[in-house]
C-alpha positions as CSV (number, residue, x, y, z in Angstrom):
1,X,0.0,0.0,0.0
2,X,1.7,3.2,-1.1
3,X,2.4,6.0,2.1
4,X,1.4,9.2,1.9
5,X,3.9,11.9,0.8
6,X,4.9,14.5,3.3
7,X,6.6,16.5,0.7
8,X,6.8,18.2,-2.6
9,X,8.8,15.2,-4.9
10,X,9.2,14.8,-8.5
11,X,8.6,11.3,-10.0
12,X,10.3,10.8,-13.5
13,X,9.6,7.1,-14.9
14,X,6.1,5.7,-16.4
15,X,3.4,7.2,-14.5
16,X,0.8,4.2,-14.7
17,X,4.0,2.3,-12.7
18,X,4.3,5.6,-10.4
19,X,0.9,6.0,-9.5
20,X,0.6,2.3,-8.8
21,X,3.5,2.1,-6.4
22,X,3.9,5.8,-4.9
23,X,0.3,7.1,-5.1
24,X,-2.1,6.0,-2.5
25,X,-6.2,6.6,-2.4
26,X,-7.6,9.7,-2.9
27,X,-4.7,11.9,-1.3
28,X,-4.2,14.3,-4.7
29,X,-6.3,17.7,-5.3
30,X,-5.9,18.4,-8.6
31,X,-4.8,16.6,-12.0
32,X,-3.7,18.3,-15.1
33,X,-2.6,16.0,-17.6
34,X,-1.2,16.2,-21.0
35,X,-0.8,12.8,-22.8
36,X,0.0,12.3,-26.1
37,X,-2.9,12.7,-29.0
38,X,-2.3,9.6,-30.7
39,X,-0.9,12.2,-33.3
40,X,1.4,9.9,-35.4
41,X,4.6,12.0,-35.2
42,X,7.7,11.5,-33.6
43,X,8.6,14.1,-30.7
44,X,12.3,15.0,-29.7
45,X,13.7,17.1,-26.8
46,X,14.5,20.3,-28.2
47,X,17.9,22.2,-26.6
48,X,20.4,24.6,-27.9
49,X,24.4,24.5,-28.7
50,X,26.0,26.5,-26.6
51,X,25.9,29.6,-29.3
52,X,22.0,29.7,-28.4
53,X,21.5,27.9,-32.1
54,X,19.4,24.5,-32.0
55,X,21.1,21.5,-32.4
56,X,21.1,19.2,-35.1
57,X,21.4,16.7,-33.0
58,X,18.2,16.3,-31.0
59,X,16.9,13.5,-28.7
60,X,13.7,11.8,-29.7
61,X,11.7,12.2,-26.6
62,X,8.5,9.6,-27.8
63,X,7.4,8.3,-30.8
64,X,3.1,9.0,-30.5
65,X,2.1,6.3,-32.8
66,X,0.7,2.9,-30.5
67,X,0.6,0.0,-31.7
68,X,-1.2,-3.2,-29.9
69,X,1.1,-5.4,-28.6
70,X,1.2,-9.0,-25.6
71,X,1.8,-5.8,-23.0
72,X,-1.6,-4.1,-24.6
73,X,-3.5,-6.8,-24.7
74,X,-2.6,-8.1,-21.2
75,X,-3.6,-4.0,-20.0
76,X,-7.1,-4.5,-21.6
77,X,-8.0,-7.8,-20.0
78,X,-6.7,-6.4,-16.9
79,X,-9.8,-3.7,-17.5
80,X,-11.9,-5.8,-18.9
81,X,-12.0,-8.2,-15.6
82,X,-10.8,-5.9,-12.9
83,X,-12.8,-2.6,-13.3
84,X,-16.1,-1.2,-12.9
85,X,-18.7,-3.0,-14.9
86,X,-19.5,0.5,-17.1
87,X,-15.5,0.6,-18.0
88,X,-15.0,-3.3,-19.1
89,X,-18.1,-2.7,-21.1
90,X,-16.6,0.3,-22.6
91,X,-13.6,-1.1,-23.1
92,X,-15.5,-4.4,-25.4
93,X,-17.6,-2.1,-27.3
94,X,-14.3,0.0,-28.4
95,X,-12.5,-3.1,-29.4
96,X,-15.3,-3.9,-31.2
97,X,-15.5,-0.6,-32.9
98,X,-12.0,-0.1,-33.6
99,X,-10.1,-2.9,-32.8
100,X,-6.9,-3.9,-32.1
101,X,-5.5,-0.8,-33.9
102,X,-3.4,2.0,-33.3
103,X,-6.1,4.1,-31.9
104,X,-7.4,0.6,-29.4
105,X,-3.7,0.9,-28.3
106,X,-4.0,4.4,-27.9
107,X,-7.4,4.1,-25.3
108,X,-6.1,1.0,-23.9
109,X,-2.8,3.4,-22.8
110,X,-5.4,6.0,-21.6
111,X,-7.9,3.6,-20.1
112,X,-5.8,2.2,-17.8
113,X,-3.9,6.0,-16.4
114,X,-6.9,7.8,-15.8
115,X,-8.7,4.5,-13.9
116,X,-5.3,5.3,-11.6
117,X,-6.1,9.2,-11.3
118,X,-9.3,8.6,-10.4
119,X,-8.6,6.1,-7.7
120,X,-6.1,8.7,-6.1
121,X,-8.2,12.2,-6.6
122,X,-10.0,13.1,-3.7
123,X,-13.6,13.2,-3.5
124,X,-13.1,16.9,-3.5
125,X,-10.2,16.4,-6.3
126,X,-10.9,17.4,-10.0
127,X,-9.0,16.5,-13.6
128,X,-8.4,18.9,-16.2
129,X,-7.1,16.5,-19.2
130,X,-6.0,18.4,-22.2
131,X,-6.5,16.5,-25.9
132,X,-7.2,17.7,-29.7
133,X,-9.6,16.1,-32.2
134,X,-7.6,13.4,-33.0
135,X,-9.6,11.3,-30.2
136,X,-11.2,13.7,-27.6
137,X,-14.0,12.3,-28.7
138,X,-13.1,8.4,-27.5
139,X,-11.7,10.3,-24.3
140,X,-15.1,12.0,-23.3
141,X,-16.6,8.7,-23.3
142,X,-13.9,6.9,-21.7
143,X,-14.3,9.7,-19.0
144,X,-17.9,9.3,-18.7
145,X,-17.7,5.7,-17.5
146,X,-14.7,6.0,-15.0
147,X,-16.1,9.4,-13.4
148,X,-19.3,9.1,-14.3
149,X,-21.5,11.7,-16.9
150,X,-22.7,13.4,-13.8
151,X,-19.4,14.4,-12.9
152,X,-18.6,16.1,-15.9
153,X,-17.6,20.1,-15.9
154,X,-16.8,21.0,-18.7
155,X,-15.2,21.1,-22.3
156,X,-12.6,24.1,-22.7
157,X,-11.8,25.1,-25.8
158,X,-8.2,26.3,-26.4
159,X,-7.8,28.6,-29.2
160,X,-4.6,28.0,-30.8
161,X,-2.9,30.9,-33.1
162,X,-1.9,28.8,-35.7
163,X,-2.0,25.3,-37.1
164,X,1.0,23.8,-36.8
165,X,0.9,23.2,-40.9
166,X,-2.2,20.5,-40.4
167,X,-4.0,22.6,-43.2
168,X,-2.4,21.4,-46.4
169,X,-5.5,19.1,-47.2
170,X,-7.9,19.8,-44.6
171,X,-9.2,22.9,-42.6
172,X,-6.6,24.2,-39.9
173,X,-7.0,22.4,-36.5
174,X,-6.6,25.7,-34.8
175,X,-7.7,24.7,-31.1
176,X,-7.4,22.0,-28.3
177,X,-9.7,20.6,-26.1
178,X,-9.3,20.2,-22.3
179,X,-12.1,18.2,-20.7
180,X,-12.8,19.1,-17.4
181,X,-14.1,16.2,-14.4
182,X,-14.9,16.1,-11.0
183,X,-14.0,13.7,-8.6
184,X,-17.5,13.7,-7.0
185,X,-20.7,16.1,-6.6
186,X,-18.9,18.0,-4.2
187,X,-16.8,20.0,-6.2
188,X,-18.3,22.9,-8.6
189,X,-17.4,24.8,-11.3
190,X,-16.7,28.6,-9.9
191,X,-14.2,28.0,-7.5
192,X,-12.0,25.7,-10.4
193,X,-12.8,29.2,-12.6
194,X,-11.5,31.3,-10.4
195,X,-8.6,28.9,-9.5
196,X,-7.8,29.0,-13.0
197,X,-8.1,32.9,-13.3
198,X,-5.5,33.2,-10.6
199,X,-3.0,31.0,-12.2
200,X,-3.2,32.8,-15.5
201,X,-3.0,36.4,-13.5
202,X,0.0,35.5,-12.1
């Protein structure tokens, strides 16, 4: 059973692994979280020679394609037989709807994380999970059966100022989506607006 944690510490490995171990119940206030978009590009670390120029030589930080492998398949019947009855049934009815493909990878990877942050939220605790079109739309849903529909807040939309060259055969995907849950009844929507307002004040 994980211990609480008296102070501020910085975990850097897989976070399904650190919020297994390190995590315990409901003891965290507030989740942000920024995953990959199932986005198909490869993603490096981007740092500068010591003239300020950028390096040729980058590091690739994560490759965001998924692809479903023993260790995917062993995550989803983990969900299918060990969570709530509305997330295993979830879970079938997307395999069934997009199968074992990069994008049933991609859930399966999410699935399994935010089950996690919900088990440590507090019942006054709220999420704030940030996504774009590629699959906010499988991400709502998935939401809606591990916090519940009732417990949804809200849908921000982030207007971006460009779009990142996407617009070469489709309309620009000039915004993000961050979808906003509750732990439980008990937390509204004003105070997380204000809370929000004083962070971008400051």
């Amino acid at each position: 059973m994980p211990q609480p944690i008296s102070q501020n510490t910085l975990f850097y490995g897989d976070n399904l692994t650190i919020l297994r171990e390190y995590i315990p119940d409901e003891s965290v206030d507030l989740v942000y979280l920024d995953p990959p978009f199932n986005s198909s590009r490869n993603y490096n670390v981007l740092f500068r020679d010591e003239a300020g120029k950028y390096s040729e030589a980058q590091i690739a930080a994560f490759e965001d394609t998924w692809h479903w492998t023993h260790e995917t398949e062993r995550t989803y019947r983990e969900l299918v037989t060990e969570s709530s009855t509305r997330v295993s049934e979830l879970m079938g009815a997307l395999r069934s709807l997009v199968g074992t493909s990069e994008m049933g990878a991609y859930l399966v990877m999410m699935a399994a994380r935010i089950v996690e942050l919900h088990r440590v939220l507090k019942p006054t605790g709220s999420l704030y999970l940030h996504a774009d079109p590629t699959a906010s739309h499988y991400l709502k849903i998935l939401l809606d059966a591990i916090f519940g529909p009732e417990n949804f807040r809200n849908h921000i939309t982030w207007k971006r100022s460009d779009a990142h060259n996407d617009a070469k055969k489709q309309f620009g995907q000039t915004s993000d989506h961050i979808l906003f849950y509750a732990r439980s009844k008990a937390v509204g929507l004003q105070p997380s607006i204000r809370a929000i307002s004083r962070t971008n004040a400051s």
